[in-house]
C-alpha positions, 0 to 999 in steps of 0.5 A: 164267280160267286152267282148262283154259289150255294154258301153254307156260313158257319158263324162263330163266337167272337166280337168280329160277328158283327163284321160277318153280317156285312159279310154276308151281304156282299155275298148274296149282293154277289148272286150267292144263295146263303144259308148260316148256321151259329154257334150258340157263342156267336148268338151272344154278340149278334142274334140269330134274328138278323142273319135270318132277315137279311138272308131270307133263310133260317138260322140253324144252331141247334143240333138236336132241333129235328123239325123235319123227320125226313132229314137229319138237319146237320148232314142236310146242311153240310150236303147243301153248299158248293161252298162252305165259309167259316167267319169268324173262326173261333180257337175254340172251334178252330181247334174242334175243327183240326181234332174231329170234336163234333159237339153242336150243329157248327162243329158236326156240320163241319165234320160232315162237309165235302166241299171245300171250306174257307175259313176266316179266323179271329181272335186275341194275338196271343190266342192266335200264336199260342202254339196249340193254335198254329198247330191247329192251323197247319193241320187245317192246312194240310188237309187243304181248308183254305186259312186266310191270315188275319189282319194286323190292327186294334183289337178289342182288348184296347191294343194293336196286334195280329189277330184282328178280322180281315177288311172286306176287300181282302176276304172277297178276293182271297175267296175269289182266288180259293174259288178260282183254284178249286174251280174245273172249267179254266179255260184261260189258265196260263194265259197272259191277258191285257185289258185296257180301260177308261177315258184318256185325259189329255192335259191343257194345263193342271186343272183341265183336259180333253177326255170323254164319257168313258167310265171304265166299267166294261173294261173292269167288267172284262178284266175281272171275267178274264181272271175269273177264266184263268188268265193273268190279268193286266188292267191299264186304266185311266178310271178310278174305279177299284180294281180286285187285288188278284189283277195286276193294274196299271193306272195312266192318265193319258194316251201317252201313258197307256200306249207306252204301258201296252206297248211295252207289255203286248209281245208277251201277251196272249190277248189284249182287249182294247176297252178303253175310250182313248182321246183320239187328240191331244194339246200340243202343247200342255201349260204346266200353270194355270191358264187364265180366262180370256175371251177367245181360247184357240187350241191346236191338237195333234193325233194321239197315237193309234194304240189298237192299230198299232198292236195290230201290225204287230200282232203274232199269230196265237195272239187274240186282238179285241177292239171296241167301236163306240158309234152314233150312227152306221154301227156296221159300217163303220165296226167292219172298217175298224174289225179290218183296218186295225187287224183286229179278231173281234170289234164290239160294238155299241151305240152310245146315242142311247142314254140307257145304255153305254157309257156311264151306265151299267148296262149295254147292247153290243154287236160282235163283228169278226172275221168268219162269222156273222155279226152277233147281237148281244141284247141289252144286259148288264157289263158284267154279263157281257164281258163274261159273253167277251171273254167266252169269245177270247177263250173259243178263239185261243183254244 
């Protein structure tokens, strides 16, 4: 969502400057092109310097600096981005934001910029409530700049209270979301999506279990991309990995779990896409204590229940039923028989034999097999770019 995202960052006076660096980061770690400009109070806590390394660009903050007489530096800068991000925001230019004060490169910027703008304030409680400020707020508000509510916590003053720089995860996901609203080309808007995820551990007693290689990154990979389309995403996952706080996740552990959170939810779901490694055995029988070491250790499984299988006997006519088959050996063979069996519309596919690639890693070579079009080679590339490929295939197939 933010790759190849042009984000102008308008960085203001506050002791918060410092959290902004690791800010900007994550952007540009995120594929976004980032150009800062400062606010001559902001340049007393961080210095311009270490914006420029870590973004490969210059600094800009003053105003009547003209180095190129082709351009008026502050129009130029406010007609670049395709996004603009304030962090923090100060009172001081939250105020000269909402009242049109047009009086240093930030503040004239600001003034100039088209595209949408989201902006991150923080600042002393009783700066924050003051009336004149909230005030300030809703004017923002009212002309559709995105004002994200700050954290509660310790601030600099050596007390607790509202005010504070929100944590990293919660600016990313409301950017994400402000992103996702103001975006044109959402081709899953209003659709429900269930994806699953993960390695299914099946319990032999409280400290071991059956499970597999299974990392649970294609099926995050999916969920995000789902999301970043449009749809309602619901992630049922066995993997720890940390999960957006704009999708709705479920986490299991076992086959058991996850066929109960899917079957559950599948009737009213558009899409499911079946991502996770479920364990096709498990123990029948489960010692609730820890089983001691002995010379011989007979185990008897029984068969998990066949959840894909299963959604697809049940599967309606506008619902979209993704599987994936892991295989070492007759790729094509063995997708095709799944791709049928299971009623399924789309079996990705991929070899797991190969140690660059599949489980565990963050890339993968896949084949799409459905019913009325030829198999499809995705070359090997990163999750996150073919879960984009997975669900542009969902989108063309409900649309």
């Amino acid at each position: 969502m933010l790759k190849g995202k042009k984000i102008a960052l308008y960085v203001t006076g506050g002791i918060a400057v410092y959290k902004v660096v690791d800010l900007m980061r994550s952007l540009i770690k995120a594929g976004a092109e980032v150009q800062v400009a400062m606010t001559e109070s902001a340049t007393q806590f961080v210095s311009p310097l270490t914006f420029q390394v870590l973004s490969k660009r210059n600094v800009y903050r003053n105003i009547f600096a003209e180095d190129d007489p082709a351009k008026v530096n502050h129009i130029h800068f406010a007609d670049w981005p395709d996004l603009a991000i304030v962090a923090p925001l100060s009172a001081n230019t939250l105020a000269k934001l909402a009242n049109g004060i047009a009086d240093n490169f930030v503040s004239s910027a600001l003034l100039a910029t088209t595209c949408p703008i989201f902006t991150i304030p923080a600042m002393n409680e009783h700066m924050y409530e003051n009336p004149a400020t909230q005030t300030n707020i809703e004017t923002l508000r009212g002309r559709e700049l995105y004002v994200m509510n700050p954290d509660e916590g310790f601030l600099a003053e050596g007390y607790s209270g509202k005010g504070r720089f929100p944590t990293q995860e919660r600016i990313l996901d409301e950017l994400r979301l402000f992103i996702r609203e103001k975006g044109r080309a959402l081709p899953l808007k209003g659709k429900s999506v269930i994806v699953t995820a993960g390695g299914t551990k099946e319990r032999i007693d409280p400290v071991r279990f059956i499970s597999n290689d299974s990392s649970g990154k294609m099926g995050h990979a999916v969920a995000e991309a789902a999301w970043e389309k449009g749809a309602e995403v619901t992630l049922i996952t066995a993997s720890p990995l940390a999960v957006s706080g704009n999708i709705t996740v479920i986490r299991v552990e076992s086959a058991d779990e996850m066929h109960e959170a899917v079957s559950s939810r599948f009737d009213s779901s558009d899409a499911l896409i079946m991502a996770a490694a479920v364990s096709d055995y498990s123990p029948e029988t489960t010692h609730t204590r820890k089983m001691k070491k002995r010379d011989k250790l007979t185990l008897t499984l029984k068969k998990n229940p066949d959840i894909l299988k299963e959604m697809g006997k049940r599967k309606q006519t506008r619902q979209c039923l993704v599987g994936f088959a892991a295989e070492t050996d007759k790729i094509e063979e063995y997708a095709k028989k799944k791709l049928e069996e299971k009623n399924a519309d789309l079996i990705v596919a991929n070899d797991v034999g190969k140690k660059d690639r599949g489980f565990n890693v963050d890339k993968n070579e896949v084949i799409f097999f459905s019913h009325h079009e030829e198999p499809q080679t995705i070359n090997l590339k990163a999750k996150k770019d073919i879960a984009e490929d997975i669900v542009d295939w969902i989108s063309n197939f409900i649309n």
